[in-house]
C-alpha positions as CSV (number, residue, x, y, z in Angstrom):
1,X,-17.7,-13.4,20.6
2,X,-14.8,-12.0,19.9
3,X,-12.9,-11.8,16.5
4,X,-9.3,-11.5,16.1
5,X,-6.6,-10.8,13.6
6,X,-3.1,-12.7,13.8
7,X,0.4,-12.1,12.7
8,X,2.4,-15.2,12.6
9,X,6.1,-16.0,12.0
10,X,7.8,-18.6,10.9
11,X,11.7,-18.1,11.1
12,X,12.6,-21.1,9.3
13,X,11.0,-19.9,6.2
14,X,11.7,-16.2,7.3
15,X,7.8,-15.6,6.0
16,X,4.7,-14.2,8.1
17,X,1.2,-15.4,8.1
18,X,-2.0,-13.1,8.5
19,X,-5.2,-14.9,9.4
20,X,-8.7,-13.7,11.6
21,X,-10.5,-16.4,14.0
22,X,-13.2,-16.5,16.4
23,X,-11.2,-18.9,18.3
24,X,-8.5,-18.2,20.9
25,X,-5.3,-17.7,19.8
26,X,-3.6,-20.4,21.7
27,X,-6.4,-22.8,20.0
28,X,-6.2,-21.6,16.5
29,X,-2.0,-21.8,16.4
30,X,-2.4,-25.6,17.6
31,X,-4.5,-26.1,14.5
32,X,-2.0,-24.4,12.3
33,X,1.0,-26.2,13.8
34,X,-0.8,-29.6,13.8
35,X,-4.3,-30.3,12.2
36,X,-3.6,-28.3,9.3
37,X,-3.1,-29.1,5.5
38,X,-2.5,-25.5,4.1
39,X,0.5,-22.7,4.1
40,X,1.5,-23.1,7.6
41,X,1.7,-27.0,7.3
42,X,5.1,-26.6,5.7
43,X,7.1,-25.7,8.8
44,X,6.2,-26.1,12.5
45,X,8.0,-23.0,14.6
46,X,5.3,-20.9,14.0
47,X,5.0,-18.5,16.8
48,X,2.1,-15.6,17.0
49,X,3.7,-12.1,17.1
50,X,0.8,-10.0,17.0
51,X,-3.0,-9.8,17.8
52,X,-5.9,-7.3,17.4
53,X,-9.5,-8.2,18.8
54,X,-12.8,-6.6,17.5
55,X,-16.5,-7.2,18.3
56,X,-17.2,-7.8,14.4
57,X,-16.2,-10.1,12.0
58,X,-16.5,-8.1,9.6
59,X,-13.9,-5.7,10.8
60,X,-11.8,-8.5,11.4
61,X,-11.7,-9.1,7.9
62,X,-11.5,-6.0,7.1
63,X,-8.4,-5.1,8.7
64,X,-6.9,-8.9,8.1
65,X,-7.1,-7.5,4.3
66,X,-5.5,-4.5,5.2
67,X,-2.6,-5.9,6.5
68,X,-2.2,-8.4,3.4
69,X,-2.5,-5.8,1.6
70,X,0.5,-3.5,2.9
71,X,2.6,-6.9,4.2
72,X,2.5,-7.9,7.2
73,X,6.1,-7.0,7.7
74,X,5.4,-3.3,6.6
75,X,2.9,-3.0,8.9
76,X,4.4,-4.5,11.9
77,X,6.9,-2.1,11.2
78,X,4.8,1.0,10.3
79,X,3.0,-0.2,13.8
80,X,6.4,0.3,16.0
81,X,7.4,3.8,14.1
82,X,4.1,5.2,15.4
């Protein structure tokens, strides 16, 4: 199985969400969009902007921590400087 890490964007609330999954993208947004009770319940044009896979969860987690950490919107942006 593969684990990913997820940037989404919502531009309604002009906010970005950082989540990991075993799931497949495409899956896991339908659940945020939909079946979901959390954050991302409170607008529905959430749109995925960015994905990383890895082998383990717990690097998944590890880097989705990472990325909280910094802001997603710093790090997208430290991402397209490089």
């Amino acid at each position: 199985m593969r684990y990913k890490v997820y940037i989404l964007y919502s531009a309604i609330l002009e906010k970005y969400y950082v989540g990991h999954t075993g799931m497949e993208i495409a899956e896991r947004l339908e659940r945020h969009l939909h079946d979901h009770g959390g954050y991302t319940s409170k607008v529905k044009d959430w749109e995925c902007i960015w994905i990383e896979e890895f082998l383990e969860k717990t690097d998944a987690i590890k880097k989705e921590k990472e990325i909280k950490k910094r802001g997603a919107g710093r790090y997208l942006a430290d991402k397209s400087e490089a």
